[in-house]
Jmol script that loads the backbone (N, CA, C; Angstrom):
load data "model"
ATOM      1  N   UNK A   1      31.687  46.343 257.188  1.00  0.00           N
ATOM      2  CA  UNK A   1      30.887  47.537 257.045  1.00  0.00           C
ATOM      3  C   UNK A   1      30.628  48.171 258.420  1.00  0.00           C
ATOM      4  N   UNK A   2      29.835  47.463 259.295  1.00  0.00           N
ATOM      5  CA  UNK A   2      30.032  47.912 260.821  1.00  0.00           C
ATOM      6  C   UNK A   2      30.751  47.408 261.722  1.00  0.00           C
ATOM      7  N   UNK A   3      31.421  48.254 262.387  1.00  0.00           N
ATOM      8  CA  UNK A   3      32.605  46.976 263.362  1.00  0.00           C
ATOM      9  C   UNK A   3      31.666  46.409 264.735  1.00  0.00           C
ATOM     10  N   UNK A   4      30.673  47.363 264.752  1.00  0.00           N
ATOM     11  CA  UNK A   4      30.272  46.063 265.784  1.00  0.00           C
ATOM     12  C   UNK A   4      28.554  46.468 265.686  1.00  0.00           C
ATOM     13  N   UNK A   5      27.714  46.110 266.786  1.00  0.00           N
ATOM     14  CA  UNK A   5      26.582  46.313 267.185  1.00  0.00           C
ATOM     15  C   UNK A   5      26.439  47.850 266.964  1.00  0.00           C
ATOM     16  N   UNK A   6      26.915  48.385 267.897  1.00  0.00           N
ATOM     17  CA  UNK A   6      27.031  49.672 268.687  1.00  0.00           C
ATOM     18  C   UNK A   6      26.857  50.880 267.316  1.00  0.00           C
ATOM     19  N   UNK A   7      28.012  50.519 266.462  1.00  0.00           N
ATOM     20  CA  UNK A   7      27.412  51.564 265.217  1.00  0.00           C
ATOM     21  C   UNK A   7      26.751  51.200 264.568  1.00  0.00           C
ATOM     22  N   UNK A   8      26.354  49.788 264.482  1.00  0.00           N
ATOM     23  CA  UNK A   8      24.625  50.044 263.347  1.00  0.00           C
ATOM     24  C   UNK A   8      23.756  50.444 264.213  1.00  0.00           C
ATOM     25  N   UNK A   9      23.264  50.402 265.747  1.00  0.00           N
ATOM     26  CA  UNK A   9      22.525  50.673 266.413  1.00  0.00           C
ATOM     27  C   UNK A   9      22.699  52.774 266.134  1.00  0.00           C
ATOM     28  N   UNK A  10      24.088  53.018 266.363  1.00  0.00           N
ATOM     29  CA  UNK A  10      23.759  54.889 266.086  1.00  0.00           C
ATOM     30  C   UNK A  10      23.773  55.291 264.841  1.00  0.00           C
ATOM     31  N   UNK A  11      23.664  54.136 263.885  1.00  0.00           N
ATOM     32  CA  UNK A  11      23.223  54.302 262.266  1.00  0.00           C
ATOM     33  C   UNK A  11      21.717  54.356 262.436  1.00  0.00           C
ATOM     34  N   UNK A  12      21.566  53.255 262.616  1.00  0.00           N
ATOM     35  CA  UNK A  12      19.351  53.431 263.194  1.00  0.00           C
ATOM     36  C   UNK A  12      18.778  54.350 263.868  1.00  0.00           C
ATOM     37  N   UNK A  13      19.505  54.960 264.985  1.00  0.00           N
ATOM     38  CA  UNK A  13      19.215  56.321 265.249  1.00  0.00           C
ATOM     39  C   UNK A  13      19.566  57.723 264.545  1.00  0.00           C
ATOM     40  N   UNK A  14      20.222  57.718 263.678  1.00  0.00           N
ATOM     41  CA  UNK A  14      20.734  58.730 262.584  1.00  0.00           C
ATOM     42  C   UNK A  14      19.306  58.753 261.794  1.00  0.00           C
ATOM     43  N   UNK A  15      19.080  57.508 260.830  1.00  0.00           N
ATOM     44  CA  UNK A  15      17.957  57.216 260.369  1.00  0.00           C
ATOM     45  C   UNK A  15      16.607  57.608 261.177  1.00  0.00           C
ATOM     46  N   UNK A  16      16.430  57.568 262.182  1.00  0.00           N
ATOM     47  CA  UNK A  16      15.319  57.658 262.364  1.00  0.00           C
ATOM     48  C   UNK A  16      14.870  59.321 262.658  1.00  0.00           C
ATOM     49  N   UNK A  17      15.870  59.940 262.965  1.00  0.00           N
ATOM     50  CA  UNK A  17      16.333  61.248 263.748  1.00  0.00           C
ATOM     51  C   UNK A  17      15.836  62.135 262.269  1.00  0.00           C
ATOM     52  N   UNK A  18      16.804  61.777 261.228  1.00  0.00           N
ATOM     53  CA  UNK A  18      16.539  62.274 259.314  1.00  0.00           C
ATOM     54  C   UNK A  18      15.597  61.751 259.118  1.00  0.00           C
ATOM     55  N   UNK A  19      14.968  60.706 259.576  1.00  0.00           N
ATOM     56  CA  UNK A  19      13.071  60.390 258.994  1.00  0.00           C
ATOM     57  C   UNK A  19      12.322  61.658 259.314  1.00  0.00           C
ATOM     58  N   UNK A  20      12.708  61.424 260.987  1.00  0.00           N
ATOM     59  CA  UNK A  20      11.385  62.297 261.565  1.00  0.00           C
ATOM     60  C   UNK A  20      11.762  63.940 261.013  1.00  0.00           C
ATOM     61  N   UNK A  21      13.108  64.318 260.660  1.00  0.00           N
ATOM     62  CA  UNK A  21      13.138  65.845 260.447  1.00  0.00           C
ATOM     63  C   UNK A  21      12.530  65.958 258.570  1.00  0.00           C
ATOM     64  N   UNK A  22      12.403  64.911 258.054  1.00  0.00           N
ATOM     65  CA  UNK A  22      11.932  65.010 256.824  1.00  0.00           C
ATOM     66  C   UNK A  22      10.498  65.471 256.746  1.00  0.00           C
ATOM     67  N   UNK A  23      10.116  64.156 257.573  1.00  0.00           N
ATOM     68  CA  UNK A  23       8.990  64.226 257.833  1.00  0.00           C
ATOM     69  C   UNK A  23       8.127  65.332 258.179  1.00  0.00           C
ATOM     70  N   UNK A  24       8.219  66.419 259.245  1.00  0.00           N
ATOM     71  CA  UNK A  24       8.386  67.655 259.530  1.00  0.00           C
ATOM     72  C   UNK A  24       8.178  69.248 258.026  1.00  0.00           C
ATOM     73  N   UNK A  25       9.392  68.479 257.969  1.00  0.00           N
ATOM     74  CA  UNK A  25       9.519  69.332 256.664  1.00  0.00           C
ATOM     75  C   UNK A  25       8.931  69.201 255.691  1.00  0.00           C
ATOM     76  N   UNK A  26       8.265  67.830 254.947  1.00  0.00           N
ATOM     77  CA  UNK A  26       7.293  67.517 254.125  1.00  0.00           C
ATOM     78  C   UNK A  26       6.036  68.310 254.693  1.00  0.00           C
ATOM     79  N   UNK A  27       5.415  67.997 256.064  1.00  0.00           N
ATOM     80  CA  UNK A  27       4.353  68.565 256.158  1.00  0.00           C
ATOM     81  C   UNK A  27       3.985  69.839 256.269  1.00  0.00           C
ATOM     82  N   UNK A  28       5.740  71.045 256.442  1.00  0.00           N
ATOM     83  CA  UNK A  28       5.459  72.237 256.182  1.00  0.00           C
ATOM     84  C   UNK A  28       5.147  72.909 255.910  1.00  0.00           C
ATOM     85  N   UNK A  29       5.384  71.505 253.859  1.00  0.00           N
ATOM     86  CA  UNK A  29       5.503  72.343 252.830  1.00  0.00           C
ATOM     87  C   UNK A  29       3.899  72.313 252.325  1.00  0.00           C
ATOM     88  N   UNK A  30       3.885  73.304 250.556  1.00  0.00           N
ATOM     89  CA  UNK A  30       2.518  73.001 250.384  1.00  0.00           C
ATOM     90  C   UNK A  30       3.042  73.166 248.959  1.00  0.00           C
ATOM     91  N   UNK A  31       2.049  72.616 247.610  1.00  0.00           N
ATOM     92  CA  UNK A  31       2.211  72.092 246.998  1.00  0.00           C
ATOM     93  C   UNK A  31       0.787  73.217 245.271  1.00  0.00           C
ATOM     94  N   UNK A  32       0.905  73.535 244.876  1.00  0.00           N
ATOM     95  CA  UNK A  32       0.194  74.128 243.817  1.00  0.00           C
ATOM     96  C   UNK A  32       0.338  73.083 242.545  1.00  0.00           C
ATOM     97  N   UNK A  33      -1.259  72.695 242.562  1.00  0.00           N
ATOM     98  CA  UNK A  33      -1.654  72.195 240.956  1.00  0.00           C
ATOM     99  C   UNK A  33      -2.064  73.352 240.047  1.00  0.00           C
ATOM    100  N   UNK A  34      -2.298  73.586 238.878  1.00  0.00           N
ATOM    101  CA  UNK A  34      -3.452  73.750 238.229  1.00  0.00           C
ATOM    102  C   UNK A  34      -3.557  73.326 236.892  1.00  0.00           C
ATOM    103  N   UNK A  35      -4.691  73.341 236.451  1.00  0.00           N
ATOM    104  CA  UNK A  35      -5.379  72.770 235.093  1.00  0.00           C
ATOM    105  C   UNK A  35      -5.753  73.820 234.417  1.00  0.00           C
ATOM    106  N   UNK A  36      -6.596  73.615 232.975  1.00  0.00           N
ATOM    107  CA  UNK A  36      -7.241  74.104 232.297  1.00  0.00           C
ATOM    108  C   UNK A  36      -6.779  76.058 232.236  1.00  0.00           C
ATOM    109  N   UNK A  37      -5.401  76.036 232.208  1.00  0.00           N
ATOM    110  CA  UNK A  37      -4.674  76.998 232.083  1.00  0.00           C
ATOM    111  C   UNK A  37      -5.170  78.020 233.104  1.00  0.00           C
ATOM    112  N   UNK A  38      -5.034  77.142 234.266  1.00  0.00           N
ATOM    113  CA  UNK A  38      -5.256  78.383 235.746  1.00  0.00           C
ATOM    114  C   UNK A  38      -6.403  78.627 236.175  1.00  0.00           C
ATOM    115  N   UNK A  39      -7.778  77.980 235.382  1.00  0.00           N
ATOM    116  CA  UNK A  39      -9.118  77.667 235.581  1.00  0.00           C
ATOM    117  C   UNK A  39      -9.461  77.270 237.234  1.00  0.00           C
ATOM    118  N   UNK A  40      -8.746  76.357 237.337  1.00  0.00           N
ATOM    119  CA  UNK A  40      -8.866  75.291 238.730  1.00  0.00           C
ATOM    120  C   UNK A  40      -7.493  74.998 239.667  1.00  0.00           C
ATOM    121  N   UNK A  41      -7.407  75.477 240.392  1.00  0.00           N
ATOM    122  CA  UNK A  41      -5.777  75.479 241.192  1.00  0.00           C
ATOM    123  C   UNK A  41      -6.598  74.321 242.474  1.00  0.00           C
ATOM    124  N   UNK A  42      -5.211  74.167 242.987  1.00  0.00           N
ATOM    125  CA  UNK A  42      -5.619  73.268 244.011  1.00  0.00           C
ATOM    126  C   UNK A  42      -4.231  73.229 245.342  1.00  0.00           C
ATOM    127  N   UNK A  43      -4.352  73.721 246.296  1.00  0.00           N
ATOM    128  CA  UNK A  43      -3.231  73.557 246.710  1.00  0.00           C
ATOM    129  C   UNK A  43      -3.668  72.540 247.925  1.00  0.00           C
ATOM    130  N   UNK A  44      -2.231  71.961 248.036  1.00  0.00           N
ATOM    131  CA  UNK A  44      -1.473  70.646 249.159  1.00  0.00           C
ATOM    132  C   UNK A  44      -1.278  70.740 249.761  1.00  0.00           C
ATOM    133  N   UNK A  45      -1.095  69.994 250.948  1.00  0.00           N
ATOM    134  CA  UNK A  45      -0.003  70.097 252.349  1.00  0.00           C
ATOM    135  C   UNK A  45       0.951  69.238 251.819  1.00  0.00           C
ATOM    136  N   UNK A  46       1.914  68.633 252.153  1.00  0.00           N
ATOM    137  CA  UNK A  46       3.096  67.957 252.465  1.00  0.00           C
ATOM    138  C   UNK A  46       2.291  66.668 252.718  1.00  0.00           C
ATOM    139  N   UNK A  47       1.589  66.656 253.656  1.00  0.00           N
ATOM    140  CA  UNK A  47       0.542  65.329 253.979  1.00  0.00           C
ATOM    141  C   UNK A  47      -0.366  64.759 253.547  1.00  0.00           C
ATOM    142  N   UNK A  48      -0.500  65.573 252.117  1.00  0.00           N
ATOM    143  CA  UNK A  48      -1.126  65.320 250.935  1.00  0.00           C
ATOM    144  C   UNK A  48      -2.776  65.348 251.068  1.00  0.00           C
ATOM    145  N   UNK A  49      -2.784  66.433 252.106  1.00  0.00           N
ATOM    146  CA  UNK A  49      -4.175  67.106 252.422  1.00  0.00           C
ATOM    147  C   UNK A  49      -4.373  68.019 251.934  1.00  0.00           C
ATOM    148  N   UNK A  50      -5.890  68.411 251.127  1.00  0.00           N
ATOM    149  CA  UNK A  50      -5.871  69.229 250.104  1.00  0.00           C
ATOM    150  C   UNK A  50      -6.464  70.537 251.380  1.00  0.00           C
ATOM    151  N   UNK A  51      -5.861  71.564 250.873  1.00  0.00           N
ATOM    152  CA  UNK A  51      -6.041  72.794 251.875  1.00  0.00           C
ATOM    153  C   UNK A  51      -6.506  73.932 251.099  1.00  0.00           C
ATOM    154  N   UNK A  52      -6.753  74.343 249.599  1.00  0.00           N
ATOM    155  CA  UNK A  52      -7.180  75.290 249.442  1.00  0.00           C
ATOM    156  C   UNK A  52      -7.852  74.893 248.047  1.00  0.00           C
ATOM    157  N   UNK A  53      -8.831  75.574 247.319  1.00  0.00           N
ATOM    158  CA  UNK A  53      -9.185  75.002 245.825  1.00  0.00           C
ATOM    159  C   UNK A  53      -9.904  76.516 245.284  1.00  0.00           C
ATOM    160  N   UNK A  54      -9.138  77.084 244.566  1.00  0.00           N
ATOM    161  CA  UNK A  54      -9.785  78.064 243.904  1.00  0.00           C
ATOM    162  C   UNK A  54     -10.410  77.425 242.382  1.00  0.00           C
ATOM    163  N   UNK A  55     -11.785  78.120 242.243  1.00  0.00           N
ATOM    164  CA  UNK A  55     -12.041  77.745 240.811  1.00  0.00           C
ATOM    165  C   UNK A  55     -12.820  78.590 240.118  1.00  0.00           C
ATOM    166  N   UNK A  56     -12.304  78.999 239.289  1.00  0.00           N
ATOM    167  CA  UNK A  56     -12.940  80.075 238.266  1.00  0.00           C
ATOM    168  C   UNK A  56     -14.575  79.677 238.160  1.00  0.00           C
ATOM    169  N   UNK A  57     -15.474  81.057 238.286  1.00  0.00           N
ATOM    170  CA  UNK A  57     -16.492  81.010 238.088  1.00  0.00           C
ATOM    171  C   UNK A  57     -17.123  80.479 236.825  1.00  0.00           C
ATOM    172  N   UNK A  58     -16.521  80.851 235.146  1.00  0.00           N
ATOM    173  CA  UNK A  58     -17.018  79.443 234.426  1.00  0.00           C
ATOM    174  C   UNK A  58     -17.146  78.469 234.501  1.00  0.00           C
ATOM    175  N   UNK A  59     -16.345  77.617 235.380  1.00  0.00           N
ATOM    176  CA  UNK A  59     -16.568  76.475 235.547  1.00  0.00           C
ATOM    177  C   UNK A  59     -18.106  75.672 236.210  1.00  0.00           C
ATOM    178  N   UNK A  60     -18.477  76.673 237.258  1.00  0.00           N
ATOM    179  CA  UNK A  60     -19.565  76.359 237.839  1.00  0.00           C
ATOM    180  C   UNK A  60     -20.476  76.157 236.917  1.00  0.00           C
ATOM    181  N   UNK A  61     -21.162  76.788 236.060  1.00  0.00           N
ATOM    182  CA  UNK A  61     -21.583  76.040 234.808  1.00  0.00           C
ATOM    183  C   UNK A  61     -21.628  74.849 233.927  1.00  0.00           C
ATOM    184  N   UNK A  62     -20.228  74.548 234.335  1.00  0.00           N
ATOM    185  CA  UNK A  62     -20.344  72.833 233.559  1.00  0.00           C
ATOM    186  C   UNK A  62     -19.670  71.864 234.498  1.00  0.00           C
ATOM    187  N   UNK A  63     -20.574  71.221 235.176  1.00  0.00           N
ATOM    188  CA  UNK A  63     -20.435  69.973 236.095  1.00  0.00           C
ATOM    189  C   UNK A  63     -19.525  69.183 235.511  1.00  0.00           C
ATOM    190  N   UNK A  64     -19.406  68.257 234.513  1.00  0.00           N
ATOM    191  CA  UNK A  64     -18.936  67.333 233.942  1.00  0.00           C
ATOM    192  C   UNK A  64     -17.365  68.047 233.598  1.00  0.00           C
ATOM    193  N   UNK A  65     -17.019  69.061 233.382  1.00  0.00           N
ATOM    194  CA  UNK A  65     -15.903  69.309 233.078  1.00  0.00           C
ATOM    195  C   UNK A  65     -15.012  69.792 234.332  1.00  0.00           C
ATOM    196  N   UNK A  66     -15.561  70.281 235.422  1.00  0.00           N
ATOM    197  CA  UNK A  66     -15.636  71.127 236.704  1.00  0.00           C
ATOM    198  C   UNK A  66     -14.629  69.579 237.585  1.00  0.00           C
ATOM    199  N   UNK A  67     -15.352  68.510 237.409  1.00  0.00           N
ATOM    200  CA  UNK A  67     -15.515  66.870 237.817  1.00  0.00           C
ATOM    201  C   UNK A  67     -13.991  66.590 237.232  1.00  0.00           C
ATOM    202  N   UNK A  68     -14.393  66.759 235.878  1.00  0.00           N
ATOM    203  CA  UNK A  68     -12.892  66.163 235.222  1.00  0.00           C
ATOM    204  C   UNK A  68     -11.544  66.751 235.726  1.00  0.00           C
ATOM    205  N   UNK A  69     -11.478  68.124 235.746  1.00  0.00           N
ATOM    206  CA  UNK A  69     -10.133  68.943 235.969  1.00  0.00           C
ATOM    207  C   UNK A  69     -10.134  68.586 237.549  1.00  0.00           C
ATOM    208  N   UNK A  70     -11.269  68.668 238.465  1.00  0.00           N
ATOM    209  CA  UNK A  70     -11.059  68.147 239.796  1.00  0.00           C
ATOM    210  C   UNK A  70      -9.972  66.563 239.847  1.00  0.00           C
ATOM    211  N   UNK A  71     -10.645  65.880 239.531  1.00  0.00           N
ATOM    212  CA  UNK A  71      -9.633  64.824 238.957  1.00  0.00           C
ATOM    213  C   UNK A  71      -8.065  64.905 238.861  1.00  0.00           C
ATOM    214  N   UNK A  72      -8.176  65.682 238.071  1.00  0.00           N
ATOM    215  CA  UNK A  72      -6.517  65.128 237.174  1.00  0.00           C
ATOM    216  C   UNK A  72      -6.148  66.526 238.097  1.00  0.00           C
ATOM    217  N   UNK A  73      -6.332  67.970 238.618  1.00  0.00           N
ATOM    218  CA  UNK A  73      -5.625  68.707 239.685  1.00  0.00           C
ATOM    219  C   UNK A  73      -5.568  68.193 240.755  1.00  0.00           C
ATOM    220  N   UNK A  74      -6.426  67.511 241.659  1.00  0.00           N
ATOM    221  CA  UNK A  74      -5.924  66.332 242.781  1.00  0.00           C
ATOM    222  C   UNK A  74      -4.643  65.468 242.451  1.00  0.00           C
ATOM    223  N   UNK A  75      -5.080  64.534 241.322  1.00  0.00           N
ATOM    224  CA  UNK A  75      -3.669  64.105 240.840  1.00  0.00           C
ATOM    225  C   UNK A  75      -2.712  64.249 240.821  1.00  0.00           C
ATOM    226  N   UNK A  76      -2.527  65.547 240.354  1.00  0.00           N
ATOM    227  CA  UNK A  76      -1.343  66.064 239.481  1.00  0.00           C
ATOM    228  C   UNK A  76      -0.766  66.749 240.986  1.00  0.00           C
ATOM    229  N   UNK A  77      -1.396  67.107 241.888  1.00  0.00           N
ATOM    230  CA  UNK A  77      -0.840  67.852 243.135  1.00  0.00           C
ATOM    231  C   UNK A  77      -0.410  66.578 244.231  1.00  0.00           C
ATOM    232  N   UNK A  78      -1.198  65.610 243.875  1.00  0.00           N
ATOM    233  CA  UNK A  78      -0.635  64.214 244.695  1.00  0.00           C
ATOM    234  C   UNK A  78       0.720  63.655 244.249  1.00  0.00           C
ATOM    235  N   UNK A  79       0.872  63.766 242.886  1.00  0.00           N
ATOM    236  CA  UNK A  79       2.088  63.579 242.366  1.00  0.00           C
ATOM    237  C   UNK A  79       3.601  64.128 243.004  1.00  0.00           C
ATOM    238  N   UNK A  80       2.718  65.369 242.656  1.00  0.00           N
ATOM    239  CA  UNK A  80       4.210  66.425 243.153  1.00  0.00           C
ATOM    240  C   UNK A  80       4.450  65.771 244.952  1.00  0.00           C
ATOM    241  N   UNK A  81       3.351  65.792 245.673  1.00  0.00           N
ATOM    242  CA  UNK A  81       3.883  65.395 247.303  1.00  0.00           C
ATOM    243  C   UNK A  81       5.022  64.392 247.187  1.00  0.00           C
ATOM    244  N   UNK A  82       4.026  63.480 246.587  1.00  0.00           N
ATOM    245  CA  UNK A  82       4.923  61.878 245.669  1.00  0.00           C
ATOM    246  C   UNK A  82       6.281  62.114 245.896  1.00  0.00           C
ATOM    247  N   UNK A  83       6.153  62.731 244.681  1.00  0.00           N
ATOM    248  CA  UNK A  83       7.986  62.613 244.310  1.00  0.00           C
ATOM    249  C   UNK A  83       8.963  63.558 245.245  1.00  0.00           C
ATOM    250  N   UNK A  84       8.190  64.447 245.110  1.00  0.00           N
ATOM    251  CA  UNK A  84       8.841  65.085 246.460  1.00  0.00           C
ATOM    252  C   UNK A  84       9.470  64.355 247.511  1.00  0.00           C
ATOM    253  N   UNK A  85       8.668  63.444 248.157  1.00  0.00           N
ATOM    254  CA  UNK A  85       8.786  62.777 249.229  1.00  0.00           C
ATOM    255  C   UNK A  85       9.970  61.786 248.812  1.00  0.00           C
ATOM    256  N   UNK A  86       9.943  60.895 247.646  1.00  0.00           N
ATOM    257  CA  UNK A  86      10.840  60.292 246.994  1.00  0.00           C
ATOM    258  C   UNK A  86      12.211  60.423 246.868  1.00  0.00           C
ATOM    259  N   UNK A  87      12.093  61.971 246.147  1.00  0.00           N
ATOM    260  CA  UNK A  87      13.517  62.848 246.185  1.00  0.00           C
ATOM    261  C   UNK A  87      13.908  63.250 247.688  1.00  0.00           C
ATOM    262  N   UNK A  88      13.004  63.101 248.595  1.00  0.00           N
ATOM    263  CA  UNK A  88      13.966  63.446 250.244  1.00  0.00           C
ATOM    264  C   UNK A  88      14.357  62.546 250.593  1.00  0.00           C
ATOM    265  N   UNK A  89      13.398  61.388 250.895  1.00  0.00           N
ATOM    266  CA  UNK A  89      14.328  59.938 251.151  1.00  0.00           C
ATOM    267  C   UNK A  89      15.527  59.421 250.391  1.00  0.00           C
ATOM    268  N   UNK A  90      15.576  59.757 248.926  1.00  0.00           N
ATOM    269  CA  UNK A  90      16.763  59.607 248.058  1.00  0.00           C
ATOM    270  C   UNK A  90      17.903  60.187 248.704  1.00  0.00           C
ATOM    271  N   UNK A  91      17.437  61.275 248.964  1.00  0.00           N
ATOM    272  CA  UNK A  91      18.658  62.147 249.459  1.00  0.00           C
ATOM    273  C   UNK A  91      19.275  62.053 250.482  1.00  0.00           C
ATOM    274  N   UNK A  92      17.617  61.760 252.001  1.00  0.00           N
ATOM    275  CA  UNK A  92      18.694  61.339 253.031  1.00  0.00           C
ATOM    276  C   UNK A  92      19.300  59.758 252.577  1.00  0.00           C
ATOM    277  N   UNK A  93      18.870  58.859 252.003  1.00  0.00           N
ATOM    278  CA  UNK A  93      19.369  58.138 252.244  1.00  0.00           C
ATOM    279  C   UNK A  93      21.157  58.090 252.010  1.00  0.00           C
ATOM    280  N   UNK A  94      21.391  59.174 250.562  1.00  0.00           N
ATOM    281  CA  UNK A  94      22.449  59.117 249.606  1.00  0.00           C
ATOM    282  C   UNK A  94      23.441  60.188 250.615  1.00  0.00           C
ATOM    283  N   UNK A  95      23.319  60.374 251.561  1.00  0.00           N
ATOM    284  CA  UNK A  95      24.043  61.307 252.518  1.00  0.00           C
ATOM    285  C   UNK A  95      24.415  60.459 254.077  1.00  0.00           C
ATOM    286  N   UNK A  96      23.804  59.162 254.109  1.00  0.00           N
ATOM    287  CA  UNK A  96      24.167  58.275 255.148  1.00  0.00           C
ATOM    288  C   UNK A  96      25.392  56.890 255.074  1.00  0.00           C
ATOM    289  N   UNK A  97      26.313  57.490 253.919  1.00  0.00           N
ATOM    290  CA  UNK A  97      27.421  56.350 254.118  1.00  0.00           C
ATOM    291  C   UNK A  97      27.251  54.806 253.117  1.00  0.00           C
ATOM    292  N   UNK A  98      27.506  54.465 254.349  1.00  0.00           N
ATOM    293  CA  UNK A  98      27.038  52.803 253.796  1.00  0.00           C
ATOM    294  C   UNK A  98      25.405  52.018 253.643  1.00  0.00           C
ATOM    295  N   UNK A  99      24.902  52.951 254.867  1.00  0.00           N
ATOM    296  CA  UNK A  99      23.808  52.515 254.992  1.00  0.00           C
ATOM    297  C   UNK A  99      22.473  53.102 253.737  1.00  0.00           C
ATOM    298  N   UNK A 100      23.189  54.503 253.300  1.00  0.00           N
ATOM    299  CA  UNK A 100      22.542  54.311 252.175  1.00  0.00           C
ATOM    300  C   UNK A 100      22.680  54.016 250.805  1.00  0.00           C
ATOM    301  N   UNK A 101      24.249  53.405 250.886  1.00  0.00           N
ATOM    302  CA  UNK A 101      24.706  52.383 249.542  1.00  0.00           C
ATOM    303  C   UNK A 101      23.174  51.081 249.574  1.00  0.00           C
ATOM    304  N   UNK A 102      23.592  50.874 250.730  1.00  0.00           N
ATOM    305  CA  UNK A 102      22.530  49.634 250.833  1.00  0.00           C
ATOM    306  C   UNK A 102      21.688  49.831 250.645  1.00  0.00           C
ATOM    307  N   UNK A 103      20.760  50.644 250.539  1.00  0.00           N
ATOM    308  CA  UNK A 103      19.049  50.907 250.928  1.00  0.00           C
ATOM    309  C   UNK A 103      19.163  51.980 248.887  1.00  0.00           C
ATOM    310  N   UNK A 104      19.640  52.156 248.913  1.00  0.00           N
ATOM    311  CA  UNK A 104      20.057  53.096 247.800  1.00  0.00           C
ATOM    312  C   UNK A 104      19.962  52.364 246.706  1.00  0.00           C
ATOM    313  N   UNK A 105      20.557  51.083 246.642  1.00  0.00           N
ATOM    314  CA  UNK A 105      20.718  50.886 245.247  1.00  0.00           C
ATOM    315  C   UNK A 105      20.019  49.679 245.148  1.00  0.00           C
ATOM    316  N   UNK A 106      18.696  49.842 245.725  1.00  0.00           N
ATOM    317  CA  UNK A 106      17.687  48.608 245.392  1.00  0.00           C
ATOM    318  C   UNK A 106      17.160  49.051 244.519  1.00  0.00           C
TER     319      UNK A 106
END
end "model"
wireframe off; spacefill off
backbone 0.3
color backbone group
């Protein structure tokens, strides 16, 4: 698979080079939840820092439900970073050869 030291060592630097530009690019991005049919939005960073939260003025009225959709729109916007992040590492990995046969098909 490697003929010597020398190219798994500029395989590990390939890797690390596509970490850090992922990485980058994850935190660019930003990410939109919402619930209760557009009631409660919530938007993301990439770093899965919540950066904006609009919420319809009915809601302020009912605590307990206000609580709940807070909930599951955090969630549901943590998710998306999630997989997101999932599907980039998939990808770099599935674009690095051998090294991501290996790492790939665990």
């Amino acid at each position: 698979m490697f003929e010597n030291m020398g190219d798994m060592s500029k395989m590990l630097e390939q890797v690390q080079e596509q970490a850090k530009k992922m990485e980058a690019e994850m935190e660019s991005k930003e990410y939109t939840a919402k619930v209760g049919g557009g009631m409660l939005e919530i938007k993301m960073s990439g770093k899965g820092e919540v950066i904006d939260i609009n919420i319809d003025n009915s809601l302020l009225e009912d605590k307990s439900s206000l609580q709940i959709m807070l909930i599951s729109c955090i969630n549901d916007a943590n998710k998306m970073v999630e997989k997101d992040k999932q599907n980039s590492a998939m990808g770099m990995l599935g674009g690095m050869g051998d090294l991501g046969a290996i790492f790939g098909n665990k």
